[in-house]
mmCIF entry with sequence, helices, sheets and N, C-alpha, C, O atoms, coordinates in Angstrom:
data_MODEL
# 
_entry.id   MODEL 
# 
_entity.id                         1 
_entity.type                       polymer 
_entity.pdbx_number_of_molecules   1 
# 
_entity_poly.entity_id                      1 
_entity_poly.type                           'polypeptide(L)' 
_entity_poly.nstd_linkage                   no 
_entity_poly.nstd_monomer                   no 
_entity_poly.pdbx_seq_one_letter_code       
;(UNK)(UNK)(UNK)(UNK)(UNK)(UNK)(UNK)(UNK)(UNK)(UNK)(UNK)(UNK)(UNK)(UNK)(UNK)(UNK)
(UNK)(UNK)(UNK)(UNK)(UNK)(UNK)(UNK)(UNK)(UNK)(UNK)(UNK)(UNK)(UNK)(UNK)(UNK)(UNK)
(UNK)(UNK)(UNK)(UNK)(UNK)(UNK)(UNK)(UNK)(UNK)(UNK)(UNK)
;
_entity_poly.pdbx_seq_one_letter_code_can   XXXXXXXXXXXXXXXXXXXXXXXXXXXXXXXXXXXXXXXXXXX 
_entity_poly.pdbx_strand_id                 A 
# 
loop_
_entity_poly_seq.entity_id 
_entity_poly_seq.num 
_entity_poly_seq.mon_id 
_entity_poly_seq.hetero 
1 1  UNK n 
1 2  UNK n 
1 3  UNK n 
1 4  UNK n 
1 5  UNK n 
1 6  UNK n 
1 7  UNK n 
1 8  UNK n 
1 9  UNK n 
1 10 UNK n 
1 11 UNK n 
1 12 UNK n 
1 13 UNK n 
1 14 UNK n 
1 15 UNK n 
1 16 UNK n 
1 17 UNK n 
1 18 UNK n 
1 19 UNK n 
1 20 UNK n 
1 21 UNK n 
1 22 UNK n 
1 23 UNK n 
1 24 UNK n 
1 25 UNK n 
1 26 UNK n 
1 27 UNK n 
1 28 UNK n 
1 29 UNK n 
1 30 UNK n 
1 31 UNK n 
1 32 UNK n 
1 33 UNK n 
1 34 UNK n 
1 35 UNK n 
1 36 UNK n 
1 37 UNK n 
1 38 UNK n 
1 39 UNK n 
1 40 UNK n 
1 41 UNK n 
1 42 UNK n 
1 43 UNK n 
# 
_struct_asym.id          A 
_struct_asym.entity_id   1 
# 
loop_
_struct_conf.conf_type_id 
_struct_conf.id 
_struct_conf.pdbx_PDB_helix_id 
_struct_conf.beg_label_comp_id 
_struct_conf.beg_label_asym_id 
_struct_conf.beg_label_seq_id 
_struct_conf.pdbx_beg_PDB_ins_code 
_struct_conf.end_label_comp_id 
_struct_conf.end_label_asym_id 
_struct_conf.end_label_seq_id 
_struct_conf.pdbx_end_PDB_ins_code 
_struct_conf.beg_auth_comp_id 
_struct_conf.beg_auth_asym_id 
_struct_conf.beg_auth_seq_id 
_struct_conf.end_auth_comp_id 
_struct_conf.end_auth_asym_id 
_struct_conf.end_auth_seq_id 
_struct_conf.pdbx_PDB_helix_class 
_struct_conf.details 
_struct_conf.pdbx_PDB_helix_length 
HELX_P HELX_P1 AA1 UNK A 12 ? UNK A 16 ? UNK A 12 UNK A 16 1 ? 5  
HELX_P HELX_P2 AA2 UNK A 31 ? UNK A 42 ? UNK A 31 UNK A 42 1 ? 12 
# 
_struct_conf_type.id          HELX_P 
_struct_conf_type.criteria    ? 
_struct_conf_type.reference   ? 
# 
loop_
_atom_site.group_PDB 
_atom_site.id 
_atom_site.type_symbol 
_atom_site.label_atom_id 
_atom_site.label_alt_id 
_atom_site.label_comp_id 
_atom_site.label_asym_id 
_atom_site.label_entity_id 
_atom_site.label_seq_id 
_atom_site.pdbx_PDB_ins_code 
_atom_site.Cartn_x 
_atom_site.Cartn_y 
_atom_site.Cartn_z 
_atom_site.occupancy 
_atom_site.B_iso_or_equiv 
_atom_site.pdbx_formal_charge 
_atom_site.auth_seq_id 
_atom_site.auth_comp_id 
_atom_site.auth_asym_id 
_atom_site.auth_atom_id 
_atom_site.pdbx_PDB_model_num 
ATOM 1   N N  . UNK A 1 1  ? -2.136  -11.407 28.025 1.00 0.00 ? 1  UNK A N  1 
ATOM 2   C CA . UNK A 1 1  ? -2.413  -11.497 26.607 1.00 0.00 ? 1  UNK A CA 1 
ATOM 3   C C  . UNK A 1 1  ? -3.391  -10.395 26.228 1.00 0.00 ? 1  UNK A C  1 
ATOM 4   O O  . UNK A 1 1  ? -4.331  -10.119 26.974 1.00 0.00 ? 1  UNK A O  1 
ATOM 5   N N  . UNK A 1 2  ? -3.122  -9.587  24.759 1.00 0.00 ? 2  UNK A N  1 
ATOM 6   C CA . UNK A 1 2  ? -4.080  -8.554  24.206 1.00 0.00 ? 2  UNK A CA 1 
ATOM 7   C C  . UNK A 1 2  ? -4.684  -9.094  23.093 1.00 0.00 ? 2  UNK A C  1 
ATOM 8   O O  . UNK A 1 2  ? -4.001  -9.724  22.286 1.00 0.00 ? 2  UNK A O  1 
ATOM 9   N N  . UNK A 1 3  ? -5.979  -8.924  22.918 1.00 0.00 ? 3  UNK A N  1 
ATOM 10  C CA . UNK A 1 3  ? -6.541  -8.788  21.732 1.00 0.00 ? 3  UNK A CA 1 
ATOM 11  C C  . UNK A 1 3  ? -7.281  -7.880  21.275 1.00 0.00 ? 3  UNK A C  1 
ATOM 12  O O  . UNK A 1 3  ? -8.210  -7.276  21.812 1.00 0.00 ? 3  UNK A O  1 
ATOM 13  N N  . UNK A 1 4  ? -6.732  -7.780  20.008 1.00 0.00 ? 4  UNK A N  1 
ATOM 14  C CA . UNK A 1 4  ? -7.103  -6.239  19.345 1.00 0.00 ? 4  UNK A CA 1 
ATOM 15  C C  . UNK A 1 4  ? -7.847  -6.464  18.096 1.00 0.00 ? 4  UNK A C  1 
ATOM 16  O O  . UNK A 1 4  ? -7.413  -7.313  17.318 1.00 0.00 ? 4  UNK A O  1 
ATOM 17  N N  . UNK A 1 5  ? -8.861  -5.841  17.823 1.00 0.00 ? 5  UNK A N  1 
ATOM 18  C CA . UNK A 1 5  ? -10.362 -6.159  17.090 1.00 0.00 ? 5  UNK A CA 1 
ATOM 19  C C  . UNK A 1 5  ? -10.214 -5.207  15.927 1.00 0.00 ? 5  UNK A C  1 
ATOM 20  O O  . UNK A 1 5  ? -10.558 -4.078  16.278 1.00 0.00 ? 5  UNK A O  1 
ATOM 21  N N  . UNK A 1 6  ? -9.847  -5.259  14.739 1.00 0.00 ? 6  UNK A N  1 
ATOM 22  C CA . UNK A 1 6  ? -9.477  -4.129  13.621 1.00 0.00 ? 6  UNK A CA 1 
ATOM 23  C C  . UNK A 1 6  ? -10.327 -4.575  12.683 1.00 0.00 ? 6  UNK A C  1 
ATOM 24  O O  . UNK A 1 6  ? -10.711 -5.737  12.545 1.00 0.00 ? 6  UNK A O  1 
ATOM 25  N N  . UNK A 1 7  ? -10.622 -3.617  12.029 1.00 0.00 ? 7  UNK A N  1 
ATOM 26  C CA . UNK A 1 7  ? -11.858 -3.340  11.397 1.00 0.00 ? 7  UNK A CA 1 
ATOM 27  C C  . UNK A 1 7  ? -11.190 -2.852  9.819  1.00 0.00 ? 7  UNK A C  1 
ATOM 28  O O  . UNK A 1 7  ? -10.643 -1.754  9.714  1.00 0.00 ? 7  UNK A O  1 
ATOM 29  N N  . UNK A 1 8  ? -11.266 -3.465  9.052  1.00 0.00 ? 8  UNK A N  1 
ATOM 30  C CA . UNK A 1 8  ? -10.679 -3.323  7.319  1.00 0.00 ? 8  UNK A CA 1 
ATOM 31  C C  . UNK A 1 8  ? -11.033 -1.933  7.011  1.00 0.00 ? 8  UNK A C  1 
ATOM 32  O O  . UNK A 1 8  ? -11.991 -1.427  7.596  1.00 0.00 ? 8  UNK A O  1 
ATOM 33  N N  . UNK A 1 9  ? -10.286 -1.196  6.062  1.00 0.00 ? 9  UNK A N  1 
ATOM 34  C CA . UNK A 1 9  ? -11.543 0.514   5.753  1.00 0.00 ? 9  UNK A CA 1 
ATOM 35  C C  . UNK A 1 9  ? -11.958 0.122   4.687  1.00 0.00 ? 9  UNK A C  1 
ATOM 36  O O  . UNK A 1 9  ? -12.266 -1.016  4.332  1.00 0.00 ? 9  UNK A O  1 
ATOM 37  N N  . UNK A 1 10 ? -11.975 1.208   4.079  1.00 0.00 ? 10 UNK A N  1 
ATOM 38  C CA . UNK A 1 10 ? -13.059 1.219   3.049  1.00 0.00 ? 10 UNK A CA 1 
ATOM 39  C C  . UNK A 1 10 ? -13.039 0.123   2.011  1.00 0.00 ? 10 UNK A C  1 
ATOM 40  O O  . UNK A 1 10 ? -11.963 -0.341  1.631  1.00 0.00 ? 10 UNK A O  1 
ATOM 41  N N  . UNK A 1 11 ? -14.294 -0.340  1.499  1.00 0.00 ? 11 UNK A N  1 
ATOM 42  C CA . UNK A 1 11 ? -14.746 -1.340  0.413  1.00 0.00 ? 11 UNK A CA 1 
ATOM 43  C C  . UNK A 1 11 ? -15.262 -0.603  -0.323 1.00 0.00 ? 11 UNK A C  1 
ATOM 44  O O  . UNK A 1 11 ? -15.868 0.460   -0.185 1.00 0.00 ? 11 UNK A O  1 
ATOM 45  N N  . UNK A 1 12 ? -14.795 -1.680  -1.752 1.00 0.00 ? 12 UNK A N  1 
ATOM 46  C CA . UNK A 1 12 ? -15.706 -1.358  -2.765 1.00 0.00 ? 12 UNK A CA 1 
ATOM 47  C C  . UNK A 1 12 ? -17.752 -1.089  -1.853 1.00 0.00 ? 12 UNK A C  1 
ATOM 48  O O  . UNK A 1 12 ? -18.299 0.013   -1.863 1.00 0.00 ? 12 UNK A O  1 
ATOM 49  N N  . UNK A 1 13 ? -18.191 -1.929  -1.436 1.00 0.00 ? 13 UNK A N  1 
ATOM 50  C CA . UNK A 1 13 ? -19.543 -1.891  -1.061 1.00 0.00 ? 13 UNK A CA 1 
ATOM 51  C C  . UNK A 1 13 ? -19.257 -0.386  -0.199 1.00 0.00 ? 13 UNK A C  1 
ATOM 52  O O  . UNK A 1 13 ? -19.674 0.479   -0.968 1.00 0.00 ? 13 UNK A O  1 
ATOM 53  N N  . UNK A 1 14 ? -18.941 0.017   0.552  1.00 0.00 ? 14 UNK A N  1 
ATOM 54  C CA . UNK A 1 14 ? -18.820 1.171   1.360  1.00 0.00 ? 14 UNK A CA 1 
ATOM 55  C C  . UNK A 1 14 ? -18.921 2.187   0.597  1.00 0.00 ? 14 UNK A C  1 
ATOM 56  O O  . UNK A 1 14 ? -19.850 2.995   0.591  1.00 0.00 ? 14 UNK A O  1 
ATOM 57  N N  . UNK A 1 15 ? -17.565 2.187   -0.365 1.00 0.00 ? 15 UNK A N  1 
ATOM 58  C CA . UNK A 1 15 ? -17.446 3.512   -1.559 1.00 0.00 ? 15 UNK A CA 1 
ATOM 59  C C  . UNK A 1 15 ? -19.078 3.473   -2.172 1.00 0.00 ? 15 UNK A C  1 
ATOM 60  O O  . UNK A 1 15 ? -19.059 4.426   -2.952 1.00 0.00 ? 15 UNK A O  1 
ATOM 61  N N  . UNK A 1 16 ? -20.282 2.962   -2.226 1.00 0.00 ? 16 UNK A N  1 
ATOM 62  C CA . UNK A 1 16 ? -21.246 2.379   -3.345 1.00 0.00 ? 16 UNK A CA 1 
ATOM 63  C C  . UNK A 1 16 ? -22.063 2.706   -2.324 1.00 0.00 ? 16 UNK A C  1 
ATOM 64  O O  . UNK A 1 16 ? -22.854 3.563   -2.719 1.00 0.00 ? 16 UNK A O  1 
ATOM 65  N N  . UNK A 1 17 ? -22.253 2.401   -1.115 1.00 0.00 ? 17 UNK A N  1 
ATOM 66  C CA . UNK A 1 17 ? -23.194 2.469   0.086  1.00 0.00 ? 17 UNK A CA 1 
ATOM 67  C C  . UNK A 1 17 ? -24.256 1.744   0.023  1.00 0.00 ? 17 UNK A C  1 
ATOM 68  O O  . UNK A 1 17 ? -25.431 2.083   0.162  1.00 0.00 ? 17 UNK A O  1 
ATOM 69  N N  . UNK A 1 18 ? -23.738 0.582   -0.225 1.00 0.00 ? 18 UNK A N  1 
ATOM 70  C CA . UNK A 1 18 ? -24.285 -0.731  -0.189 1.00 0.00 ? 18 UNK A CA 1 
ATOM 71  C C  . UNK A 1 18 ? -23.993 -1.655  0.265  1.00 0.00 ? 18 UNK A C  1 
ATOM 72  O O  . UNK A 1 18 ? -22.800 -1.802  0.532  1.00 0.00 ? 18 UNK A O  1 
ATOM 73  N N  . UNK A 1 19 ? -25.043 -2.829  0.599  1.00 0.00 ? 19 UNK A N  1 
ATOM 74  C CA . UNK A 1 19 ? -24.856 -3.639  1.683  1.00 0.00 ? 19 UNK A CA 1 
ATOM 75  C C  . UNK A 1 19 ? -23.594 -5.304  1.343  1.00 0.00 ? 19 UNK A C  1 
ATOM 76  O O  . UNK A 1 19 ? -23.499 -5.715  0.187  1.00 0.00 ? 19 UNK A O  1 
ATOM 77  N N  . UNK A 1 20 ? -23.218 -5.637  1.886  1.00 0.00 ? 20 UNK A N  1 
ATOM 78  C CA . UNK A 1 20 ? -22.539 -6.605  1.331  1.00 0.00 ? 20 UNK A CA 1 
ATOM 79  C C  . UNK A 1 20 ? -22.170 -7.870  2.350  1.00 0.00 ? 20 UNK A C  1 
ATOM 80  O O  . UNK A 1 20 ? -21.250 -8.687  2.321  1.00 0.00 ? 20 UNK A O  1 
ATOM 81  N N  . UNK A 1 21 ? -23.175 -7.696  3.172  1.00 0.00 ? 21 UNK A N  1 
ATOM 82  C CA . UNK A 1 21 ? -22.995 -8.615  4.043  1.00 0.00 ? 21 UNK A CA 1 
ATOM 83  C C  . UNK A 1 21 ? -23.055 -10.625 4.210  1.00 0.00 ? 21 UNK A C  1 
ATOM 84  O O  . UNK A 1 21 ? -22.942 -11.449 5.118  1.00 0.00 ? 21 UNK A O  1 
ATOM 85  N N  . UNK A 1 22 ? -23.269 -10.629 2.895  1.00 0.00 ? 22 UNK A N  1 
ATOM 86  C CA . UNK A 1 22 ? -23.066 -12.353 2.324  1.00 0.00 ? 22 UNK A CA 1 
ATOM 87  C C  . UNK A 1 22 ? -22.029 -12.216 1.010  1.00 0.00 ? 22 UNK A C  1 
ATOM 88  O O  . UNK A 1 22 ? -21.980 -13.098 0.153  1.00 0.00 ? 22 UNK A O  1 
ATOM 89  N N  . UNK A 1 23 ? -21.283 -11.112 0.961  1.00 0.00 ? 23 UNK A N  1 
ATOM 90  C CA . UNK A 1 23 ? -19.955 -11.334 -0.460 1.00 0.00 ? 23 UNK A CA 1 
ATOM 91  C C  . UNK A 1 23 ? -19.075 -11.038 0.423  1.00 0.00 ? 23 UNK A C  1 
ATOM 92  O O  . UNK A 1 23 ? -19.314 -10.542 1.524  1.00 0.00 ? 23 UNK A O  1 
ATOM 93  N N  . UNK A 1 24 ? -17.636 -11.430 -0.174 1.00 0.00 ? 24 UNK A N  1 
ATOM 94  C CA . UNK A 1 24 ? -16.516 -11.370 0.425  1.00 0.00 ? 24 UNK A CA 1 
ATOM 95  C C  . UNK A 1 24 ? -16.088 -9.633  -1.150 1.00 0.00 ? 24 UNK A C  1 
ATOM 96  O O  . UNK A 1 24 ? -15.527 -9.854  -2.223 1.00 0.00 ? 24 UNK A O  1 
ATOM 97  N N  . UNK A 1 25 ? -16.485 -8.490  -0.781 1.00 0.00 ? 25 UNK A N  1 
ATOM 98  C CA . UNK A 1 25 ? -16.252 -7.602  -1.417 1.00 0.00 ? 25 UNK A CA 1 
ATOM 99  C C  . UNK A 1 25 ? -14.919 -7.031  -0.547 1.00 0.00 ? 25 UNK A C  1 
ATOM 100 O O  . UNK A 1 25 ? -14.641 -6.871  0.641  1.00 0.00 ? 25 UNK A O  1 
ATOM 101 N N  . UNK A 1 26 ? -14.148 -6.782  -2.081 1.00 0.00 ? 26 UNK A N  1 
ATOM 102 C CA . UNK A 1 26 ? -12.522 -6.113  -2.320 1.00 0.00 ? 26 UNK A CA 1 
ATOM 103 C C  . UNK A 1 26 ? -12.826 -4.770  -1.194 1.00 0.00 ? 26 UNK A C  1 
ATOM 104 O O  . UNK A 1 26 ? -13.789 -4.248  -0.633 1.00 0.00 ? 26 UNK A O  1 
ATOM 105 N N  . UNK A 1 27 ? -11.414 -4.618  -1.275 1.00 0.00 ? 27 UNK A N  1 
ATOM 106 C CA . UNK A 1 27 ? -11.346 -3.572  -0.748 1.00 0.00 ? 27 UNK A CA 1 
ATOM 107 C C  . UNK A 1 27 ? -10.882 -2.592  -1.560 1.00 0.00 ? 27 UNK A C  1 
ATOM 108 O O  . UNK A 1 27 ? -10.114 -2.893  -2.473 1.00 0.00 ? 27 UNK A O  1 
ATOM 109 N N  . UNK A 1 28 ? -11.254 -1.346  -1.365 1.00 0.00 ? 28 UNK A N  1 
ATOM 110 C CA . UNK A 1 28 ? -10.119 0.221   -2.062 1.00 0.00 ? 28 UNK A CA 1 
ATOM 111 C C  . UNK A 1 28 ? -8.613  0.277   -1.647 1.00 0.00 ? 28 UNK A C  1 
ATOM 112 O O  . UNK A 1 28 ? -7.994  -0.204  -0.697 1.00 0.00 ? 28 UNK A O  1 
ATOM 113 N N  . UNK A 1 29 ? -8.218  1.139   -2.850 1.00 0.00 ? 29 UNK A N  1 
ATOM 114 C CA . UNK A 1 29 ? -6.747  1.538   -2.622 1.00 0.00 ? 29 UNK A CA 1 
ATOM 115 C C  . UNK A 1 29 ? -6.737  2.393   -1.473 1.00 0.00 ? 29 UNK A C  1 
ATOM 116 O O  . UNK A 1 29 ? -5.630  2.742   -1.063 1.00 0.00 ? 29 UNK A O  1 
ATOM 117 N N  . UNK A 1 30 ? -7.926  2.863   -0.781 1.00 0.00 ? 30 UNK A N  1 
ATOM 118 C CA . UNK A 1 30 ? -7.880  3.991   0.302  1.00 0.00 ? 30 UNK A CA 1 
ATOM 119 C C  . UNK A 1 30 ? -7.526  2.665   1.775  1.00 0.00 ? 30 UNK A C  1 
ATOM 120 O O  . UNK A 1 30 ? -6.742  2.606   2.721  1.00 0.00 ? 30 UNK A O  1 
ATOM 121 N N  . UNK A 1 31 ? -8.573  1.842   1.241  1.00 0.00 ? 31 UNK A N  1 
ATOM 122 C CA . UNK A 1 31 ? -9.180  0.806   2.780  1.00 0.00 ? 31 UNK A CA 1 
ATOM 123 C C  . UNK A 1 31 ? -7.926  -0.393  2.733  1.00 0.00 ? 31 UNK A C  1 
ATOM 124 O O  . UNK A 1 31 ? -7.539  -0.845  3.811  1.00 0.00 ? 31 UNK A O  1 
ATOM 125 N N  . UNK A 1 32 ? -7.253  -0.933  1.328  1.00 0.00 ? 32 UNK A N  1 
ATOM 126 C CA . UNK A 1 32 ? -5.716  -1.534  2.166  1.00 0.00 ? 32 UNK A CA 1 
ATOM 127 C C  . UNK A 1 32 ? -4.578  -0.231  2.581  1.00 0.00 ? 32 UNK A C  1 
ATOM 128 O O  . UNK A 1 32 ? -3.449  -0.520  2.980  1.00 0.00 ? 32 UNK A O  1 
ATOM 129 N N  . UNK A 1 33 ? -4.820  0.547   2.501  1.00 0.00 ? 33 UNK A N  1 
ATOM 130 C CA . UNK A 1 33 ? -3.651  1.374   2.999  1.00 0.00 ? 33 UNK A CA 1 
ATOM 131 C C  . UNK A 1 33 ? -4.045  1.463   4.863  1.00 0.00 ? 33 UNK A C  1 
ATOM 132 O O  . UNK A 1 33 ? -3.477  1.129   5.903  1.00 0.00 ? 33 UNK A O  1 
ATOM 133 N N  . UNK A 1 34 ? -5.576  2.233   4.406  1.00 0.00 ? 34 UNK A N  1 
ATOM 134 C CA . UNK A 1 34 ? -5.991  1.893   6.205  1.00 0.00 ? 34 UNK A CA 1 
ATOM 135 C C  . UNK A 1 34 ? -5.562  0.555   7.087  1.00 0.00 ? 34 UNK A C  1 
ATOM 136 O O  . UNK A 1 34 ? -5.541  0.551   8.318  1.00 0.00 ? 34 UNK A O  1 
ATOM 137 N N  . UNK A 1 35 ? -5.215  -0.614  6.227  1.00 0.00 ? 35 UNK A N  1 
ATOM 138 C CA . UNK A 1 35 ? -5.215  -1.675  6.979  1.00 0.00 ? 35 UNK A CA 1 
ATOM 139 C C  . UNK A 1 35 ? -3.438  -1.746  6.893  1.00 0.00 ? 35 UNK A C  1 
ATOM 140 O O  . UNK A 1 35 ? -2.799  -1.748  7.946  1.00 0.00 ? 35 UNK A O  1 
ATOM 141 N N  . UNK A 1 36 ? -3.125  -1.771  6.297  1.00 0.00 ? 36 UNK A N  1 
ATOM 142 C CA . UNK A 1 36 ? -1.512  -1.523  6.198  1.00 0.00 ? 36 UNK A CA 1 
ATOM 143 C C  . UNK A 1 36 ? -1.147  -0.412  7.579  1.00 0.00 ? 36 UNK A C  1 
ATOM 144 O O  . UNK A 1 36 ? -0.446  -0.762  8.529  1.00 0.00 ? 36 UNK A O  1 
ATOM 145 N N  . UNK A 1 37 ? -1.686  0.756   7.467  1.00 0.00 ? 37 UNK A N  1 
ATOM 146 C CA . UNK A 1 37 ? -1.696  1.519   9.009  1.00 0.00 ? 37 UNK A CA 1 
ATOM 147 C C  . UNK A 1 37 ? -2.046  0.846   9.748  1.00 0.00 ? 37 UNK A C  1 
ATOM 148 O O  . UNK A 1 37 ? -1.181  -0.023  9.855  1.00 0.00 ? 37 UNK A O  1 
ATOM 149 N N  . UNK A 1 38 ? -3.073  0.599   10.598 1.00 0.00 ? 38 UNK A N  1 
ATOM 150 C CA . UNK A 1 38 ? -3.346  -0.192  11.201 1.00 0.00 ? 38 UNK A CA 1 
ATOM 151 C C  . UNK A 1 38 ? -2.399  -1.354  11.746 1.00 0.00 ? 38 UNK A C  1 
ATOM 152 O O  . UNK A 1 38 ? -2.084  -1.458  12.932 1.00 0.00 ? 38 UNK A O  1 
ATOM 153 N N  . UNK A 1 39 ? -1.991  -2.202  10.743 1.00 0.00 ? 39 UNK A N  1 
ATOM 154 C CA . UNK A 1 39 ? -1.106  -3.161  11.577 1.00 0.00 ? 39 UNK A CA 1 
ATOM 155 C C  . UNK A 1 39 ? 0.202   -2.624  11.730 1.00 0.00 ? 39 UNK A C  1 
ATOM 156 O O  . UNK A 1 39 ? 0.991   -3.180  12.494 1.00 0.00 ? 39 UNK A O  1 
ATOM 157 N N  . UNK A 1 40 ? 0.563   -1.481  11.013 1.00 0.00 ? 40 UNK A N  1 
ATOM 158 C CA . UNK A 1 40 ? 2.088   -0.989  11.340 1.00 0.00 ? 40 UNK A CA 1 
ATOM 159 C C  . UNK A 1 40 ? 1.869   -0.451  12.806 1.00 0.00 ? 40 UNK A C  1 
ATOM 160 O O  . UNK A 1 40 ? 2.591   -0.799  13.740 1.00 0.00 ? 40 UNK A O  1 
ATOM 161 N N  . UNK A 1 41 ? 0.961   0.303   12.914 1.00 0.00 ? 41 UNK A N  1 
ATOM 162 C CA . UNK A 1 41 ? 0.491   1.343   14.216 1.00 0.00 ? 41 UNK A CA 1 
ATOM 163 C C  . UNK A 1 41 ? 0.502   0.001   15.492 1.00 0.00 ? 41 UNK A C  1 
ATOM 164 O O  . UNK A 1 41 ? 0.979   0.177   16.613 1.00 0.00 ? 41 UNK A O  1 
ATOM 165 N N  . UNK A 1 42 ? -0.025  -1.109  15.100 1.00 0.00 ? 42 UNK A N  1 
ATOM 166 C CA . UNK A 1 42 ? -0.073  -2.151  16.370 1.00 0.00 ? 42 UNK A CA 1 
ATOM 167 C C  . UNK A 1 42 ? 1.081   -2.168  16.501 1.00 0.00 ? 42 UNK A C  1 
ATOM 168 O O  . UNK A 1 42 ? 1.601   -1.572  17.444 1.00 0.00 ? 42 UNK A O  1 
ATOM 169 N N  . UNK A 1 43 ? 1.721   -2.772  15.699 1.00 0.00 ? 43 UNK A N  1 
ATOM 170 C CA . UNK A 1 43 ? 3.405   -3.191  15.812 1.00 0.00 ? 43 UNK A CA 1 
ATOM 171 C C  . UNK A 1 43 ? 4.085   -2.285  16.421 1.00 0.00 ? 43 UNK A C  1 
ATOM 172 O O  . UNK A 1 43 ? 5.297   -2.429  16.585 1.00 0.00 ? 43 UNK A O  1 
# 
């Protein structure tokens, strides 16, 4: 068995460079595409 640890890209808080570590902050049109790669690339 594998487990693989992926990491979302960019957020709104990221784009801002700010902290957001108690909100559930959106993500960018840049950071779901990163995650859309991401799981195609696993697959």
């Amino acid at each position: 068995m594998r487990v693989y640890l992926v990491r979302h890209g960019q957020s709104a808080a990221n784009l801002t460079n700010s902290f957001a570590g108690w909100l559930d902050v959106p993500l960018t049109d840049s950071g779901k595409q990163d995650g859309s790669n991401a799981g195609n690339f696993l697959r």
